[in-house]
C-alpha positions as CSV (number, residue, x, y, z in Angstrom):
1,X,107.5,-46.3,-52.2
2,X,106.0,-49.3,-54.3
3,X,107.6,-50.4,-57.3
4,X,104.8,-49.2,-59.6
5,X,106.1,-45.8,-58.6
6,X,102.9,-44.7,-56.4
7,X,103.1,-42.1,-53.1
8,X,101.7,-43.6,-49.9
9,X,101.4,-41.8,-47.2
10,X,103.0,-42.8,-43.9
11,X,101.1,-44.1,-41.2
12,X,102.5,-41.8,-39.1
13,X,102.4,-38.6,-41.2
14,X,100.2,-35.5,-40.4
15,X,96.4,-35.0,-40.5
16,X,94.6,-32.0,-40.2
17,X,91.9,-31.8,-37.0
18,X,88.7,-32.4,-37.5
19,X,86.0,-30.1,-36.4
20,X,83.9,-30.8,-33.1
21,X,80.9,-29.9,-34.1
22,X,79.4,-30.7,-30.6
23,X,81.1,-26.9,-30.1
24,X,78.6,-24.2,-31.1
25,X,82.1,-22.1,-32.7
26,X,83.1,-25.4,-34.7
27,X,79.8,-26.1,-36.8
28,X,80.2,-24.4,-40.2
29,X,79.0,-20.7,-39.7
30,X,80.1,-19.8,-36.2
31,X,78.0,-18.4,-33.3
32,X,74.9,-19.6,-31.3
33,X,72.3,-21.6,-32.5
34,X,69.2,-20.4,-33.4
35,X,67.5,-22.1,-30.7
36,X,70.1,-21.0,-27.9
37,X,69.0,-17.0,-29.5
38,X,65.1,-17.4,-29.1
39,X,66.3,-18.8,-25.5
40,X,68.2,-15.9,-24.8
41,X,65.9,-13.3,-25.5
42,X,62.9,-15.1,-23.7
43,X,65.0,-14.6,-20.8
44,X,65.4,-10.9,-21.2
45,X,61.8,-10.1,-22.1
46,X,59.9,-12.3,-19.6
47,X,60.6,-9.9,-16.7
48,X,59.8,-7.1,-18.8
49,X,56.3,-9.1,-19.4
50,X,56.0,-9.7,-16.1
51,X,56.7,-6.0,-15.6
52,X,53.8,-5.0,-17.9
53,X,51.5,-7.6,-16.9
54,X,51.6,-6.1,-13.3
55,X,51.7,-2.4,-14.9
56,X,48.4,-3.1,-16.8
57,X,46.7,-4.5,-13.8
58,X,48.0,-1.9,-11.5
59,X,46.9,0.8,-13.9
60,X,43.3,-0.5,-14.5
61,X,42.8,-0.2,-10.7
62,X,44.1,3.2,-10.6
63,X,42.2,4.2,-13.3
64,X,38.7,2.1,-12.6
65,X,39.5,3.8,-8.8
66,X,39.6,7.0,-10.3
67,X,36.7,7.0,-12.7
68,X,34.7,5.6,-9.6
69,X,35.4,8.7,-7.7
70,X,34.9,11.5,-10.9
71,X,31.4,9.4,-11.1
72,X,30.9,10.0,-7.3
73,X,31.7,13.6,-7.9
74,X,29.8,13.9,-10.7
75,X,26.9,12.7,-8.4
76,X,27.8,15.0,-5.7
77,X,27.4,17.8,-7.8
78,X,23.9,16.4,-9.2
79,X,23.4,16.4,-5.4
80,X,24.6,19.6,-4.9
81,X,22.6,21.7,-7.4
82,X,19.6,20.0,-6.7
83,X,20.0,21.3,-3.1
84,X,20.5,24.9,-3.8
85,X,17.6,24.6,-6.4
86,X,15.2,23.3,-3.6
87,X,16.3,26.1,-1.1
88,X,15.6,28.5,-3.6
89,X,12.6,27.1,-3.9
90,X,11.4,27.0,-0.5
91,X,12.1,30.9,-0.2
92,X,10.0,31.6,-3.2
93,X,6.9,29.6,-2.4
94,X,7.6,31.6,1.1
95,X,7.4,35.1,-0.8
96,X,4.9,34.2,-2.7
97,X,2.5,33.1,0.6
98,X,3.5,36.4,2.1
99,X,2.9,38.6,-0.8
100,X,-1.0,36.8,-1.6
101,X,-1.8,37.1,2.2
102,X,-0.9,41.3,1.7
103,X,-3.0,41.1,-0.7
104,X,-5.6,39.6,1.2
105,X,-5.1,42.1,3.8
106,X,-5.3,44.9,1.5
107,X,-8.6,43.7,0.1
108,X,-7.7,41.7,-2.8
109,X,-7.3,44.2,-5.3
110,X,-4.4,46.3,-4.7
111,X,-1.0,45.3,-5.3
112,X,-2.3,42.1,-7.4
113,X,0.7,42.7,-9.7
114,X,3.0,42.0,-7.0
115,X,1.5,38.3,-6.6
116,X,1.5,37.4,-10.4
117,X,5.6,38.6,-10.4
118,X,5.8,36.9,-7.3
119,X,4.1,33.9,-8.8
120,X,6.3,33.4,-11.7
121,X,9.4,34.1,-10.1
122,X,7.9,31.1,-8.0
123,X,7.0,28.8,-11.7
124,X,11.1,29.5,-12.5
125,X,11.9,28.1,-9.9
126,X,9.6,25.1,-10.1
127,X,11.3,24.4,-13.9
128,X,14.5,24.8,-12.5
129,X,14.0,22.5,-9.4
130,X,12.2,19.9,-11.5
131,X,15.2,19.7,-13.5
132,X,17.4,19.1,-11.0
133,X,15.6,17.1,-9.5
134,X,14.7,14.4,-12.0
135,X,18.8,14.5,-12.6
136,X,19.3,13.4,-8.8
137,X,16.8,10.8,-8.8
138,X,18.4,9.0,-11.7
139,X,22.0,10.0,-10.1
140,X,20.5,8.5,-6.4
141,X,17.2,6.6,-7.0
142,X,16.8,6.5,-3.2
143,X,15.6,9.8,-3.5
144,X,12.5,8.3,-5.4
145,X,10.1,8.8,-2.8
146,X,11.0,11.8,-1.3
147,X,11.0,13.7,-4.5
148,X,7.8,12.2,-5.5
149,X,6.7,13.2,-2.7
150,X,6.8,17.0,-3.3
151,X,6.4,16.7,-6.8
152,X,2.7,15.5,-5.4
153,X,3.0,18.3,-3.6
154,X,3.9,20.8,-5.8
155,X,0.6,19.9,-8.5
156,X,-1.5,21.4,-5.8
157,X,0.6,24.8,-5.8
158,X,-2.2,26.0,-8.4
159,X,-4.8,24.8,-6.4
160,X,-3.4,26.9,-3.6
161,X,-3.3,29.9,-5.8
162,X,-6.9,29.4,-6.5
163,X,-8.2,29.3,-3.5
164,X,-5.4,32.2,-1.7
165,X,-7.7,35.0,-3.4
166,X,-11.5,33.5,-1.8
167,X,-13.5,35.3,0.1
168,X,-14.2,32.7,2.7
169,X,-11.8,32.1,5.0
170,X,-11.9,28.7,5.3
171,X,-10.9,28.2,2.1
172,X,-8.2,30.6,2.0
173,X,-6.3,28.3,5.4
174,X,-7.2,25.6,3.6
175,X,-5.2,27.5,0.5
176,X,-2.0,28.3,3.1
177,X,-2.0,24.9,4.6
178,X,-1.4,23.4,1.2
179,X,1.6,26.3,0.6
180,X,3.2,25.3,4.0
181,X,2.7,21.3,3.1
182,X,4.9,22.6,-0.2
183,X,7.9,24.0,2.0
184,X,7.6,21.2,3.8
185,X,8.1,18.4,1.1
186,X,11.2,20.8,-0.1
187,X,12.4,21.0,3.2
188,X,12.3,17.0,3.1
189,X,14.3,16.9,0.0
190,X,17.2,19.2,1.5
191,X,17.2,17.6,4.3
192,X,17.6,13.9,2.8
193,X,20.0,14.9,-0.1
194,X,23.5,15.4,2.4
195,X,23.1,12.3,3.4
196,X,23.7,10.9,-0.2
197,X,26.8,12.9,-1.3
198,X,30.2,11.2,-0.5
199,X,32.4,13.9,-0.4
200,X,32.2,15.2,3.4
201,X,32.9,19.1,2.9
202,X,30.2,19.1,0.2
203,X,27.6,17.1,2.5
204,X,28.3,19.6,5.5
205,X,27.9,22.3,3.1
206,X,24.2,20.9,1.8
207,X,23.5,20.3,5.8
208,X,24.2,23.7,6.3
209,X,22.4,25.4,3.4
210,X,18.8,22.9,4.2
211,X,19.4,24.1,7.9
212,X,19.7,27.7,6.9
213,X,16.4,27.4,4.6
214,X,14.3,25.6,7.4
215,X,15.1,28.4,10.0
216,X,13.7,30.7,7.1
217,X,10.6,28.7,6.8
218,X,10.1,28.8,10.4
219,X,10.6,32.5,10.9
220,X,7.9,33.2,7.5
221,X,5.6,30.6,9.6
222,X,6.3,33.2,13.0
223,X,5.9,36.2,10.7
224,X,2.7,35.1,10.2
225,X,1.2,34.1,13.3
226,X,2.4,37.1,15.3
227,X,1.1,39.3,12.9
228,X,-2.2,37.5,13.4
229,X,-2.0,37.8,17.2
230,X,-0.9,41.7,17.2
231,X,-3.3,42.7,14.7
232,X,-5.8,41.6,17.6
233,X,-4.1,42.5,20.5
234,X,-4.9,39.7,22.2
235,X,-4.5,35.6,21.9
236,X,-6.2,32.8,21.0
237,X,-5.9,29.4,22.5
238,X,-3.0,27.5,21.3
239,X,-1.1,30.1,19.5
240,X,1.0,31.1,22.6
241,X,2.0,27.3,22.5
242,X,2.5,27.4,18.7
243,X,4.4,30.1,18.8
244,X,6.9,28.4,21.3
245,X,6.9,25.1,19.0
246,X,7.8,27.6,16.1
247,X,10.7,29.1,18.1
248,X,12.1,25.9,19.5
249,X,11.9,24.2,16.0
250,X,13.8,27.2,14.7
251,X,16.6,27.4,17.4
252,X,16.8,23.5,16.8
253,X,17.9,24.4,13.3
254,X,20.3,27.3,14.2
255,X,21.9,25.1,16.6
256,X,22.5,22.5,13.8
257,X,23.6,25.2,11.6
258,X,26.2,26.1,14.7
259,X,27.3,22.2,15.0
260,X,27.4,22.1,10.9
261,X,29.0,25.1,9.9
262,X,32.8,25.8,9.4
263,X,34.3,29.4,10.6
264,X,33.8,31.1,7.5
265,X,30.0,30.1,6.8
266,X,29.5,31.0,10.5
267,X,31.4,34.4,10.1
268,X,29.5,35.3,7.5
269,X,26.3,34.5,8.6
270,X,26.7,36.9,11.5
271,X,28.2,39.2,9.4
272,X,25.2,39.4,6.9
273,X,22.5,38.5,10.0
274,X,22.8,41.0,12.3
275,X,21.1,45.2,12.7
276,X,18.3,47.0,14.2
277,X,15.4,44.5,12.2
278,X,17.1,41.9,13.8
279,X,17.2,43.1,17.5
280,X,13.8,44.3,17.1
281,X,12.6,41.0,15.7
282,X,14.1,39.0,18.3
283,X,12.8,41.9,21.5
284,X,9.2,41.7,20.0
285,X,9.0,37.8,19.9
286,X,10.6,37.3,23.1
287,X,8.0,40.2,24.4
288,X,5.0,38.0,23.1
289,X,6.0,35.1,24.3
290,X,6.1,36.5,27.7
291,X,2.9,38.5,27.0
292,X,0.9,36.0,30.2
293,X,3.3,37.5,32.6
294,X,3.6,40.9,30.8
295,X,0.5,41.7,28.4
296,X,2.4,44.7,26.9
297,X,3.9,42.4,24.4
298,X,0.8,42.2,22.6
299,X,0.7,46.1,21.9
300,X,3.1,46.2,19.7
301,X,2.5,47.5,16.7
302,X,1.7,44.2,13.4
303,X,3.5,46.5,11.0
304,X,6.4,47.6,13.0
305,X,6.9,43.1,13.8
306,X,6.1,42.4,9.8
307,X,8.7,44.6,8.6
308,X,11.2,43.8,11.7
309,X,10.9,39.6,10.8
310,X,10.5,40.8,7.1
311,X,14.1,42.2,6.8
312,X,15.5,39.2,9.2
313,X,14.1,36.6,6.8
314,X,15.5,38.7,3.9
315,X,19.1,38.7,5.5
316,X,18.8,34.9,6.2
317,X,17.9,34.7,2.6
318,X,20.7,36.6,1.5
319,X,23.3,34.2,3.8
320,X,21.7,30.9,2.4
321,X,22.2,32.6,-1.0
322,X,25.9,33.3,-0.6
323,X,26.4,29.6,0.7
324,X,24.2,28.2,-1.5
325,X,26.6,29.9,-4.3
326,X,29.8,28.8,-2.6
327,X,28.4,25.0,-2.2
328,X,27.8,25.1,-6.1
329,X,31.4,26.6,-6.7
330,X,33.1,23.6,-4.3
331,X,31.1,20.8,-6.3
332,X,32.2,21.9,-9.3
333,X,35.6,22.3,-8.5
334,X,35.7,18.4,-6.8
335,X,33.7,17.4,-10.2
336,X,36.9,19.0,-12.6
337,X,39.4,17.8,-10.3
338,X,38.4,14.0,-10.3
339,X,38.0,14.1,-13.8
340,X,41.3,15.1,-14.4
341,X,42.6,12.8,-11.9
342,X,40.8,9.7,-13.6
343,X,42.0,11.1,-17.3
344,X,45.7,11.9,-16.0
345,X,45.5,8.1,-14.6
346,X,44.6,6.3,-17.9
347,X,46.5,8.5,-20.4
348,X,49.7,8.0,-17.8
349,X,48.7,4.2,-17.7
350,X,49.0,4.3,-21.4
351,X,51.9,6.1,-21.9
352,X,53.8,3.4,-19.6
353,X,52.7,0.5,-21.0
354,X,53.8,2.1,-24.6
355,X,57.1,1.9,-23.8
356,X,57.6,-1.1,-22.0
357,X,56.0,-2.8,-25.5
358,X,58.7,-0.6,-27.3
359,X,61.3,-1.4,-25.0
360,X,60.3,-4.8,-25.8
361,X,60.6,-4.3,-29.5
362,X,64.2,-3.6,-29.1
363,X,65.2,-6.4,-28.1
C-alpha cells in the first residue's frame, strides 16, 4: 500500500476470464449465428426441392401422357360413331334401292308411300352421317379425301331418285348405278376409318362392323340380279359370271369377318343369322350358279328368292345393328375412362406437390 493511502492491486491477484467470442456460445446472446441458421435450413430443404423439382417433372409427363391418350380416345370415339353412322347408312340407301325398284315392278304407282318413308328414313340418315362425319375429318384429316369422296357421291342421291321412277330403262340403270356408286363411297369410308383408331379392340370392332355392312351390300346387289335372271328363266351373257364375282366378293368379306371377329360377335352372328330364309337363300343361289350343268336352278320361283335373300339381309342387318351398338358402348367407355385417368393424374400431381411446398413451409 502507498503512503497516500491508495489500494493497488497485486500483480498477481485474480481476474475474471474473458469471453472467446470466436465461440458461437460466448458472443453476447448465445446460440448460432444467423448465418450458420439460413445454412442449416438450406441443407434440409434442398432435397425436398430436389424432391419436388423431380415430382413436378414426373407429374407433367404422367399427366401430358394421359391427356394424350383421353385425346386419342376422344378421337376413337369420333371414329367410332362415324362408322356405325356410315353402316347405317349403307343399309338405308340399300332399302331404299329395293323399295323404288318394287315400285318399278309394280308399275310405279302402287306402294309410292313406301319409297317417300323409305326415302326419308334414308335423308336421317344422311344428317346424321354428315355430322359425324365432318367431326372425323377434323378429328383425322386423312380422312379428307375419302369423305369427300362420298359426300360427291351422296349430291347425286337426288338425281338418282329422279330418274329411279322413268319410264325408260336406260335411265332408270343409269339411276341404280349412281345408288350402288353411293354404297360404295360409304363402304370406302368404313373401310378406311379402323385403320385410324388407336385403340386395337375398338379398330377390330369397326373392321368387323364395315365387313358385316359390305357382305349386306353384296347380298342387296345378288338380290337383285337373281331376281332379274329368275323372273326370265333364263341367262344373259355375263350375269352367270357376275353372279360368281358377287358371291366370291361376299365370302371374301365373311371370311374377314371370321379372321376379325372375337367369340362373342361370332356367336352372335350365328345366333341371329341362321333359319329356313337362310337355307333357302343359300340352296337357291348355289342352284343358279350351277344352273349350266343343271338348268332347274333357274325355275325357281323370283318371289320365293326375293323374300328368301330379303329376310337373310334383314338378319345381317339386325347383327351389324347389335355390333354396331356394342362398338359405340366400348368407345365410350375407353373415352370416360381416359378422361378420368388424365384428371385423376393432374389433381393427384397437385395434391403432391401441395404438400411438399407445405412441408417446406415448416421448416
Amino acid at each position: 500500500m502507498a503512503a497516500t493511502g491508495q489500494f493497488r492491486p497485486s500483480p498477481t491477484a485474480y481476474r475474471p476470464p474473458v469471453a472467446d467470442t470466436t465461440v458461437a456460445g460466448h458472443r453476447r446472446g448465445g446460440g448460432l449465428r444467423r448465418g450458420a441458421l439460413r445454412s442449416v435450413r438450406v441443407q434440409l430443404l434442398a432435397p425436398i426441392l430436389v424432391a419436388m423439382a423431380g415430382l413436378a417433372v414426373l407429374g407433367s409427363v404422367q399427366t401430358l401422357t394421359a391427356a394424350a391418350e383421353a385425346a386419342d380416345a376422344q378421337r376413337a370415339r369420333t371414329l367410332a360413331t362415324t362408322a356405325v353412322g356410315t353402316v347405317r347408312l349403307v343399309h338405308e340407301v340399300e332399302r331404299e334401292l329395293a323399295e323404288t325398284t318394287a315400285l318399278r315392278q309394280r308399275g310405279g304407282e302402287a306402294g309410292r308411300q313406301l319409297v317417300t318413308a323409305q326415302r326419308q328414313r334414308t335423308d336421317a340418315m344422311v344428317t346424321a352421317y354428315r355430322a359425324a362425319a365432318n367431326r372425323a375429318r377434323t378429328a383425322v384429316p386423312a380422312l379428307e379425301t375419302t369423305i369427300r369422296t362420298a359426300d360427291a357421291a351422296l349430291d347425286g342421291l337426288e338425281g338418282a331418285r329422279a330418274a329411279a321412277l322413268e319410264p325408260d330403262a336406260e335411265t332408270t340403270s343409269t339411276s341404280d348405278q349412281l345408288y350402288h356408286n353411293l354404297s360404295t363411297a360409304l363402304l370406302a369410308v368404313a373401310d378406311e376409318l379402323p385403320a385410324r383408331v388407336v385403340d386395337p379392340q375398338l379398330a377390330n370392332q369397326a373392321r368387323v362392323v364395315a365387313a358385316l355392312s359390305a357382305v349386306e351390300h353384296y347380298d342387296a346387289l345378288e338380290r337383285a340380279l337373281v331376281r332379274a335372271i329368275l323372273a326370265r328363266k333364263s341367262l344373259q351373257p355375263g350375269e352367270l359370271g357376275a353372279l360368281a364375282t358377287l358371291v366370291g366378293q361376299r365370302n371374301e368379306r365373311m371370311a374377314e369377318f371370321d379372321r376379325v371377329a372375337d367369340t362373342t360377335e361370332r356367336a352372335l352372328f350365328s345366333t341371329i343369322v341362321q333359319g329356313r330364309d337362310v337355307e333357302t337363300a343359300n340352296h337357291l343361289r348355289e342352284a343358279l350358279l350351277a344352273s349350266e350343268r343343271d338348268p332347274s336352278g333357274l325355275t325357281a320361283d323370283p318371289d320365293a328368292w326375293y323374300t328368301a335373300q330379303s329376310n337373310l339381309i334383314r338378319r345381317i342387318n339386325l347383327a351389324s345393328l347389335r355390333l354396331s351398338d356394342r362398338l359405340e358402348r366400348d368407345a365410350t367407355r375407353v373415352e370416360t375412362s381416359a378422361l378420368w385417368r388424365a384428371w385423376g393424374t393432374a389433381i393427384g400431381t397437385v395434391c403432391l406437390a401441395g404438400a411438399a411446398l407445405a412441408a417446406a413451409a415448416l421448416l
